[in-house]
N, C-alpha and C positions, 0 to 999 in steps of 0.2 A: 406201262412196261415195268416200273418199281415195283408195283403191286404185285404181279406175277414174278419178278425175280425174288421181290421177301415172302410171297409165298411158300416155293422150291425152296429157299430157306430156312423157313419154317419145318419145312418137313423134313428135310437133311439134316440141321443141327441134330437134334436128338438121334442121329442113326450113331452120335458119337461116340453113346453109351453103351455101343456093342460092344468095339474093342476091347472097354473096364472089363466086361462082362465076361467074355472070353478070357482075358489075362488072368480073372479071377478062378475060373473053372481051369483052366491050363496047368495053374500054382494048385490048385486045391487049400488056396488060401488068402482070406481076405482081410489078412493084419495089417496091412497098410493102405487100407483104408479105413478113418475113422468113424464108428458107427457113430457118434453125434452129430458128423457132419450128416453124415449120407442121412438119417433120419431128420436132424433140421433142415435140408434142404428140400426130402418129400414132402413134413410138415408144412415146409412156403407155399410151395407147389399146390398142396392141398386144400388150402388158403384162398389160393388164389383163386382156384380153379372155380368157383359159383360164379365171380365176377367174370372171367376169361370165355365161360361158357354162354353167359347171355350178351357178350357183346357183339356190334356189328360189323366188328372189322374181323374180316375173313384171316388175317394171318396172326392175329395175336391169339384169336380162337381155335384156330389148325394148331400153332405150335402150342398150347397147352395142351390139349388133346395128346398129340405125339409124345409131347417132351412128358408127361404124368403117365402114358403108356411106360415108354421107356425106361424112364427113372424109375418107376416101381419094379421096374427087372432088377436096375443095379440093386436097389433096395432089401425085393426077396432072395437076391444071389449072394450078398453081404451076409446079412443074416444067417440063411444057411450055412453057410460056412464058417461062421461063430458057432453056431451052434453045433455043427456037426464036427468042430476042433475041438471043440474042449476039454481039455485037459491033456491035448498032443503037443509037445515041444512047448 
């Protein structure tokens, strides 16, 4: 029964990165949030992810999967919107 609720888990937590992600497209601005974080933390993830991906535990594997999908959104949507500010206000 653990196993299956930190599964559901697993694949829930990362849906949290929607929210950023909209608030970011909403503002048409992603100054407040720090692009060294939001890249050291894909970097982690990125990291992680060869180890995460050959293991045998089904939810530590799901939620990298999820959370490296997702995360790489908030990532390209930061970005963008660096990029696509520059030099506004």
């Amino acid at each position: 029964m653990t196993e299956k609720i930190a599964f559901i888990a697993a694949i829930v937590l990362p849906f949290w990165n929607i929210p950023l992600i909209i608030r970011i497209v909403k503002r048409k601005s992603s100054k407040d949030i720090s692009l060294y974080w939001a890249l050291g933390v894909w970097t982690c993830f990125l990291l992680m992810a060869p180890e995460a991906f050959r293991s045998d535990d089904v939810v530590w594997r799901t939620f990298n999967i999820v959370n490296l999908v997702f995360f790489t959104g908030v990532v390209v949507t930061v970005i963008a919107y660096r990029v696509g500010n520059r030099g506004k206000g």
